[in-house]
C-alpha positions as CSV (number, residue, x, y, z in Angstrom):
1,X,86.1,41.0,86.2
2,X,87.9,42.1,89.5
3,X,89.9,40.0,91.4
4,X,88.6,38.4,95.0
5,X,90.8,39.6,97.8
6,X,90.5,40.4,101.4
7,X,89.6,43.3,102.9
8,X,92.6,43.4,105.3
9,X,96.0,44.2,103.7
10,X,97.9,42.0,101.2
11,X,101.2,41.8,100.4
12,X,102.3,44.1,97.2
13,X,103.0,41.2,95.0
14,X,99.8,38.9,96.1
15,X,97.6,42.1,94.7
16,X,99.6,42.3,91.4
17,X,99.1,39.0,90.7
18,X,95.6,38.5,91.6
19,X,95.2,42.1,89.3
20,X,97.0,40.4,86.6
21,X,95.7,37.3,86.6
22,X,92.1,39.5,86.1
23,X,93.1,42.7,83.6
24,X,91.6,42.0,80.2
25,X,93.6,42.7,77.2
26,X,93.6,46.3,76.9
27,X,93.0,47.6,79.9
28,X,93.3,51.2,81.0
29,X,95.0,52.1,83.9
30,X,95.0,54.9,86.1
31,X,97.8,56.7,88.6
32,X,97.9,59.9,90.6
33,X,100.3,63.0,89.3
34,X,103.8,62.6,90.9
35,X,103.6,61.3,94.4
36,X,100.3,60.5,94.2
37,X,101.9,56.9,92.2
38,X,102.1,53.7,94.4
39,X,105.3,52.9,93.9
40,X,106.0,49.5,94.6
41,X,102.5,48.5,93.2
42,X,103.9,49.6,89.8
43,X,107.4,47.9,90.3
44,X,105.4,44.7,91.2
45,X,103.2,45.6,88.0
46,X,106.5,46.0,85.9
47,X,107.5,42.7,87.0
48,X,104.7,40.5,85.6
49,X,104.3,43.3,82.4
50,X,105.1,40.8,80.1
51,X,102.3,38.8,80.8
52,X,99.9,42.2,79.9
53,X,98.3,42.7,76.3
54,X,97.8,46.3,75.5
55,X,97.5,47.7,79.1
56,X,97.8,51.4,78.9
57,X,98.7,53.5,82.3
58,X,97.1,57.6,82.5
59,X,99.6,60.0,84.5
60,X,100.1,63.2,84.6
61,X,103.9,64.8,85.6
62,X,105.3,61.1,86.5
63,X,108.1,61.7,89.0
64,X,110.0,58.4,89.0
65,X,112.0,57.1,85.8
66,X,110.9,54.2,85.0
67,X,111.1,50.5,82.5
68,X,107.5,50.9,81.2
69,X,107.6,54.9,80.4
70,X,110.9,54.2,78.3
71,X,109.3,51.4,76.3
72,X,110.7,48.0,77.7
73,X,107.5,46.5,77.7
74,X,105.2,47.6,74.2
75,X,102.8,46.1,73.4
76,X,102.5,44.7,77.3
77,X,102.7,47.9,79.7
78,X,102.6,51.4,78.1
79,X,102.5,54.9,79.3
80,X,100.3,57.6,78.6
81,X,101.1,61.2,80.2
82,X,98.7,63.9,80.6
83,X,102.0,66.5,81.1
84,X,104.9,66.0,80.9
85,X,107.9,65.5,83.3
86,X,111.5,65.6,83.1
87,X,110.9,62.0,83.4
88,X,108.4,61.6,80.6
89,X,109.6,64.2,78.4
90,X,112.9,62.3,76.9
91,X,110.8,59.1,76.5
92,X,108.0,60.9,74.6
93,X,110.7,62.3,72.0
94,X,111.9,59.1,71.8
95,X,108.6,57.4,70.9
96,X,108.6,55.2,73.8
97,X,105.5,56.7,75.9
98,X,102.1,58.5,74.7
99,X,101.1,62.3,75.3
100,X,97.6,63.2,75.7
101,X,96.9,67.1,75.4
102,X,94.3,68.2,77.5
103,X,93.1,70.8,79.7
104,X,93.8,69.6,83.2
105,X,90.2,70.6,84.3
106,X,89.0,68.1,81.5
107,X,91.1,64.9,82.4
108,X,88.4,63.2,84.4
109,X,86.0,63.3,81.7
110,X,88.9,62.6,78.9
111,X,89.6,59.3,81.6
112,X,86.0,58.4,82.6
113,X,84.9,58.4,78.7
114,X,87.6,55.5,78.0
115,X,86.2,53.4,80.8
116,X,89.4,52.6,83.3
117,X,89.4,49.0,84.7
118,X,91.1,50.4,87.9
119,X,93.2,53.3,89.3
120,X,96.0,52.4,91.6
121,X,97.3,55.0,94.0
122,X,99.2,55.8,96.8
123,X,96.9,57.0,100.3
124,X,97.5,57.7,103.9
125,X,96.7,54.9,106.4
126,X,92.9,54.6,106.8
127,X,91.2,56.5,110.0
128,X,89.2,55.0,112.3
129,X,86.0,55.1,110.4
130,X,87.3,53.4,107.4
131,X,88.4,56.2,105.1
132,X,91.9,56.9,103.2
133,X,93.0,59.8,102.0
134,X,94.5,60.5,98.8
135,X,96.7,63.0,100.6
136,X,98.8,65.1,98.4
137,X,97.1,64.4,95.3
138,X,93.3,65.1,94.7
139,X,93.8,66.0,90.9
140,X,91.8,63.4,88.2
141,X,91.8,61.0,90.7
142,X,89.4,62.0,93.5
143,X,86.7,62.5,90.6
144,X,86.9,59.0,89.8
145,X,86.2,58.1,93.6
146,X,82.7,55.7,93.3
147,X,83.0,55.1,89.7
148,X,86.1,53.3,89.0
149,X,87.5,50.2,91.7
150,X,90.5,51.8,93.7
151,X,93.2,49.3,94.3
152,X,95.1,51.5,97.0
153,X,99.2,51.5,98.2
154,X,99.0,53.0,102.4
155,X,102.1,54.8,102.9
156,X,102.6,56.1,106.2
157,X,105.1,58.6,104.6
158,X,101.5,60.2,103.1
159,X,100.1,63.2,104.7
160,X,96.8,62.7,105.6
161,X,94.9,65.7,104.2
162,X,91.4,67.3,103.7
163,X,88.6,67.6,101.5
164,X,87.0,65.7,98.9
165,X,90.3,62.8,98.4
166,X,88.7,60.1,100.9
167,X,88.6,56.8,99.6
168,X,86.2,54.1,101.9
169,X,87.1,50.8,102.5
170,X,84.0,49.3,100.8
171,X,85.1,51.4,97.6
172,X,88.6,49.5,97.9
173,X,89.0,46.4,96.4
174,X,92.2,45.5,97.6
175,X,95.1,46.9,99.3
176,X,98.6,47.2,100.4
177,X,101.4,48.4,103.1
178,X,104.4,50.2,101.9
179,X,106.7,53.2,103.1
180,X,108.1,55.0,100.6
181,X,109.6,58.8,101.1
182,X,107.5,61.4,98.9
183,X,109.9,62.7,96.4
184,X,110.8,66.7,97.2
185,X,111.0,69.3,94.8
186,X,111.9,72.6,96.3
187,X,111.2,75.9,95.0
188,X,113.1,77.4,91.8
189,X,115.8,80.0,92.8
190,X,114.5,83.3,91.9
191,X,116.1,86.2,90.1
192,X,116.1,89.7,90.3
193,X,114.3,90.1,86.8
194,X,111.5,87.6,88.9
195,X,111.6,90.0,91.5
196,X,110.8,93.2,89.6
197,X,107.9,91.5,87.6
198,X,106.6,90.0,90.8
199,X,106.7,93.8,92.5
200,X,104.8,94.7,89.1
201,X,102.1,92.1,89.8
202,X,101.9,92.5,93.5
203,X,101.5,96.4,93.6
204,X,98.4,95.8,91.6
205,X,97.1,93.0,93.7
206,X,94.1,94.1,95.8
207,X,93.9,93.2,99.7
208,X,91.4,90.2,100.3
209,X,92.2,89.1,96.6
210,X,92.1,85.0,96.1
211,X,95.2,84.3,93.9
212,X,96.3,81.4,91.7
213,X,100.0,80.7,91.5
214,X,101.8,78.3,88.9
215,X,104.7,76.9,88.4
216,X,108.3,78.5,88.4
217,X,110.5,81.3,89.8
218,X,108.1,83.9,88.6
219,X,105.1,82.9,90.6
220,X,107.1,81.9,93.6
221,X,108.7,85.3,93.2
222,X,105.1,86.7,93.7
223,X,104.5,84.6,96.3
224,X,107.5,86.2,98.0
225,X,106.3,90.2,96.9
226,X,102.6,89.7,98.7
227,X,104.1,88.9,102.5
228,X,102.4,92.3,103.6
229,X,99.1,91.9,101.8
230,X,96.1,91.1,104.3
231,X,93.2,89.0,103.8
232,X,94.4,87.1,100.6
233,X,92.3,84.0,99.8
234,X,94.0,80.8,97.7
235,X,92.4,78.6,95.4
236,X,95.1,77.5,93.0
237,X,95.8,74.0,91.2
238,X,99.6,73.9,93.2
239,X,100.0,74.1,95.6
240,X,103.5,74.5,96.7
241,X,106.4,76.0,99.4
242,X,105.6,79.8,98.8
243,X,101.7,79.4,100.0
244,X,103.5,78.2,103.1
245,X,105.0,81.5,103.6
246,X,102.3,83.5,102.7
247,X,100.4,81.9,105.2
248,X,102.8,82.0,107.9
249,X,103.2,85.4,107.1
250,X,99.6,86.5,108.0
251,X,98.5,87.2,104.2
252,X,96.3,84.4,103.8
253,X,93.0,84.8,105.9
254,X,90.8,83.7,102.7
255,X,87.4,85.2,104.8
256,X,86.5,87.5,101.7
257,X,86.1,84.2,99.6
258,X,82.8,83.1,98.1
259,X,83.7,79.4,98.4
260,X,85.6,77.2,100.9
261,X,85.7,80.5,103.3
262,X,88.5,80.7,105.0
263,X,90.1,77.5,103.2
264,X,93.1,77.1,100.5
265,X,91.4,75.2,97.8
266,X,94.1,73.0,95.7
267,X,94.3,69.6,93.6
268,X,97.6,68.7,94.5
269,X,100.7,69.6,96.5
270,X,104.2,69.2,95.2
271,X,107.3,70.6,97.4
272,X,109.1,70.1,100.3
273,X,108.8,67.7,103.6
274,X,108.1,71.4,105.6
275,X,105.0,71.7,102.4
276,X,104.2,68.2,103.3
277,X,104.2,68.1,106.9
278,X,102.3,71.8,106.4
279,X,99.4,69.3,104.9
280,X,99.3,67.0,107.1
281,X,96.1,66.5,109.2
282,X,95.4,70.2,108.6
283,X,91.7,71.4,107.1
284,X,92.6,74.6,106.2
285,X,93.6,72.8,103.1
286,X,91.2,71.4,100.7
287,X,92.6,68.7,98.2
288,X,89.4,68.6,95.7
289,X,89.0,66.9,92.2
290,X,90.3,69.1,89.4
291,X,87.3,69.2,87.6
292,X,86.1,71.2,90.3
293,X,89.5,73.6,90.8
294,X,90.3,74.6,88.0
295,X,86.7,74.8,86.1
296,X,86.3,78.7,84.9
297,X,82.9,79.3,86.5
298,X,83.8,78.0,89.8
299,X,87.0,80.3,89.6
300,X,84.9,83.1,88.2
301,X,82.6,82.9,91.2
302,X,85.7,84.9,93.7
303,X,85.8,88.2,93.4
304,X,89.3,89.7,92.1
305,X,90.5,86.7,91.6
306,X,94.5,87.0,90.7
307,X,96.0,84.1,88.2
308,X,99.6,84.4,87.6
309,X,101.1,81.8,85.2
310,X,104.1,81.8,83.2
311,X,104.8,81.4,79.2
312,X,107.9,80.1,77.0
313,X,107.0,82.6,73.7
314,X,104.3,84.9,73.0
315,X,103.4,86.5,69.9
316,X,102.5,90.2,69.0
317,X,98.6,88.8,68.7
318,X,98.9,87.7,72.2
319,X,99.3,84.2,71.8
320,X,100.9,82.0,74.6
321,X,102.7,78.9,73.8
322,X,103.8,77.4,77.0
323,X,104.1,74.2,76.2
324,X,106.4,73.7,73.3
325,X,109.7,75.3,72.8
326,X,109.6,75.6,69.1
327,X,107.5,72.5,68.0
328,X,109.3,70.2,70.5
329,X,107.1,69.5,73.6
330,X,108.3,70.7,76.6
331,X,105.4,69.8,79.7
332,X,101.8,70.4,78.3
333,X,98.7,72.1,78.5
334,X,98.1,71.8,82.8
335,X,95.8,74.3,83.9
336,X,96.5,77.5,82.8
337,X,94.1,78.3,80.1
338,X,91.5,77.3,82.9
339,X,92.8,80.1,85.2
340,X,93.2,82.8,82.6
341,X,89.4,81.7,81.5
342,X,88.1,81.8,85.4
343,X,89.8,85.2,86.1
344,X,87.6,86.8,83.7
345,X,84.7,85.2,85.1
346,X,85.5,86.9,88.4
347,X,84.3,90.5,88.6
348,X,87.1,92.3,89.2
349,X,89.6,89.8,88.4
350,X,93.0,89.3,86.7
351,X,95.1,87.1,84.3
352,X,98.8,87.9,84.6
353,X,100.8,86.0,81.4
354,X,104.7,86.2,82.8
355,X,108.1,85.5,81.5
356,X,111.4,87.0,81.2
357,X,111.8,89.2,78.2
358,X,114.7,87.1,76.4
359,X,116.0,83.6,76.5
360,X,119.4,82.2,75.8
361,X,121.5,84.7,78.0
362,X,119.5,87.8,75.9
363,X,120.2,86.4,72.3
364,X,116.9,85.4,71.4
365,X,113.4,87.7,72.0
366,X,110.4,85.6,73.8
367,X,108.3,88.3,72.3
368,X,108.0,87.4,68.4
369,X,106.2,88.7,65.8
370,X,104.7,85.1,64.8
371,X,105.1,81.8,67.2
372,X,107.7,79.7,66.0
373,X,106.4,77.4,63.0
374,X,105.3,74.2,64.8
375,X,104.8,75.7,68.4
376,X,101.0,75.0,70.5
377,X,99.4,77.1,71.3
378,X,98.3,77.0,75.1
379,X,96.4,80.2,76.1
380,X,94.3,81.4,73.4
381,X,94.9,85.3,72.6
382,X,91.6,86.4,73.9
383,X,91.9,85.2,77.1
384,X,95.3,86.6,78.2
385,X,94.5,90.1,80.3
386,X,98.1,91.2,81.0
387,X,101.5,90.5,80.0
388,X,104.7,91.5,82.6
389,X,108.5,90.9,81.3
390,X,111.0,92.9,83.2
391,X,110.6,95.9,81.4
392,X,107.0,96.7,82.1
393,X,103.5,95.1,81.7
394,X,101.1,95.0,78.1
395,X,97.4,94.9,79.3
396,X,96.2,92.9,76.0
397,X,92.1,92.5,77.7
398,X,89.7,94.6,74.8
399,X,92.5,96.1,73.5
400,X,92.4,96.3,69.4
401,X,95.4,94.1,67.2
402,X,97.9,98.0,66.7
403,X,97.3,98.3,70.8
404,X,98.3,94.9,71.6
405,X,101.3,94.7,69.1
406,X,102.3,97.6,70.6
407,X,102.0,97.3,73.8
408,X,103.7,94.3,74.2
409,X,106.6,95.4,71.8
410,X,107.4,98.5,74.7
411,X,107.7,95.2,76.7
412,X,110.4,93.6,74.9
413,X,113.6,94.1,75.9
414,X,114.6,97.0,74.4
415,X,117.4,95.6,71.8
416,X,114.6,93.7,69.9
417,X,112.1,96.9,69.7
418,X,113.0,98.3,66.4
419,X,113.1,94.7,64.9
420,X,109.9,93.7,65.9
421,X,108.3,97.1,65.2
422,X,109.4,96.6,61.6
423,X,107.6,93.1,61.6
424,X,104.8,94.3,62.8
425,X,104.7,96.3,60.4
426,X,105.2,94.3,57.8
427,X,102.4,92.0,58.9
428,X,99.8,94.7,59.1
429,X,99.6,95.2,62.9
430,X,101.2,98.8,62.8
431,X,100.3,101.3,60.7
């Protein structure tokens, strides 16, 4: 049962307590990644948690620390994150929130199958025929548009953005006024090691190529390295600063794309005010559902399509764990085995696995015979195309196990080489 409220705005705390006074025991809950969350919404939710039985709340990459994620309220108000934050990531080791692995292209099914009572989010005030906009974020949430009630937070602060993130009035049940500022995360500083893999990647990076950029200062360092390319299309899962420049910079035309011509196809934005403002009321930018991002085949239908993601260890196999750091979780699966799957697809595309060669200040090798005991695998080894360190790039794609061991031990940095050769060894992938 919903609650009956009217269709003008309400105060914050009149729509939690009508929600309240309706949630069953056990609800599920759902919220927009990072400043996609109606904040006051939740801090009114928080309030009355204690009245709750068994409400669970979905979230990817929370932004905003909060009671609830660090266990206050169990049994009442928990929280379940899809990846994990810097936020999340301290409560999950301590066993006061919930981590759901997943595939980001896959969360709207993983969410649709458990039947949400509502989703909650922050949107841009409506237009004049009616419609919100989800603005930055687009992600799980704009799939569940028409099949889940939307109890919606306007925020003038929200850019109001393009694509397939409107939200109509008749498909609100209720909602509210607040101003909140969007939270701003700029770009990583980059490095000069980021700088040579990025030249790497860019000198090999075709003219009129559609790219896919994650996150971190690798990719932003790409970002940086493809200023003087022409004709570059973007349809990437973040976007973020860096696409800003490459647009400003006359790179991005996106005509040579098969889909959204001439658009930047994303799920959600995450940056700076200039990133935000960049969004606002401008269609070159698509915010579209995830499921439709980052699926493989819809990636697979550009031609040399470029992914570029980053890894925390990789084993002489090929094998990517970027999500753990030993077996302790670190963020999550997000959507890079989707990319790495969709550049394949694409005839004449690319997968580019990056990292620095060494963690640690150079004591440790990222390139290891064997992935630390306990450690996920994220990117499966026959999906990863190329690998770059600072020293060179492995092309793993139809290459037997003695080329790929190889190739990506001429990769490590050089102090670990003889080590890892007589590993390899050892394990039977040199002869």
């Amino acid at each position: 049962m919903l609650p009956s409220l009217p269709s003008s705005p309400v105060e914050p705390a009149a729509l939690v307590d009508a929600l309240v006074e309706a949630m069953p025991e056990g609800a599920e809950l759902v919220v927009p990644i990072s400043n996609g969350e109606p904040v006051v919404l939740l801090d009114e939710l928080e309030k009355r948690a204690n009245e709750l039985r068994g409400v669970m709340v979905h979230q990817m990459h929370a932004l905003r620390d909060r009671p609830y994620i660090r266990g206050e309220y169990r049994g009442h108000l928990e929280h379940v994150s899809w990846f994990l934050s810097h936020v999340t990531r301290p409560s999950f080791h301590a066993g006061t929130c919930h981590f759901a692995p997943a595939n980001f292209s896959e969360v709207p099914q993983f969410l649709l199958e458990k039947q949400p009572y509502a989703v909650l989010a922050a949107a841009s005030p409506p237009d004049r025929h009616g419609f919100f906009s989800l603005g930055v974020s687009a992600d799980y949430t704009a799939a569940l548009i028409g099949r889940v009630p939307f109890f919606l937070e306007v925020n003038p602060s929200m850019p109001r953005t393009f694509g397939a993130n409107r939200v109509h009035r008749s498909e609100v049940v209720a909602w509210c006024e607040a101003d909140t500022p969007l939270i701003e995360v700029p770009p990583t500083p980059i490095t000069a090691k980021d700088r040579i893999i990025a030249e790497t990647i860019a000198e090999l990076v075709p003219n009129g190529a559609t790219i896919q950029l994650g996150i971190g200062s690798i990719p932003t360092a790409v970002a940086s390295a493809l200023t003087d390319h022409r004709d570059l299309g973007v349809h990437t899962e973040l976007f973020a600063d860096p696409i800003v420049d490459l647009v400003e910079s006359g790179a991005v035309t996106g005509v040579n794309k098969n889909t959204y011509r001439g658009r930047i196809v994303t799920t959600f934005a995450l940056g700076t005010k200039r990133l935000y403002d960049f969004c606002h009321q401008n269609d070159l930018v698509q915010f579209l559902a995830v499921d439709e991002v980052n699926d493989p085949r819809t990636i697979g239908r550009e031609p040399d399509f470029v992914s570029v993601n980053g890894t925390l260890q990789i084993d002489l196999f090929g094998q990517c764990a970027s999500e753990t750091l030993g077996s302790r979780y670190w963020s999550g699966s997000g959507g890079q085995a989707d990319f790495a799957r969709g550049s394949q697809y694409s005839p004449g595309g690319e997968g580019y696995v990056v990292l620095h060669s060494t963690a640690k200040e150079g004591a440790i090798s990222k390139i290891v015979p064997s992935l630390t005991p306990g450690a996920v695998v994220t990117t499966i080894k026959n999906t990863v195309d190329n690998v770059v360190t600072e020293h060179g790039m492995a092309t793993l794609r139809g290459k037997t196990i003695h080329e790929r061991a190889a190739a990506l031990i001429a990769i490590a940095a050089p102090e670990f080489r003889d080590e890892l050769e007589r590993d390899a060894l050892s394990l039977g992938l040199l002869h």
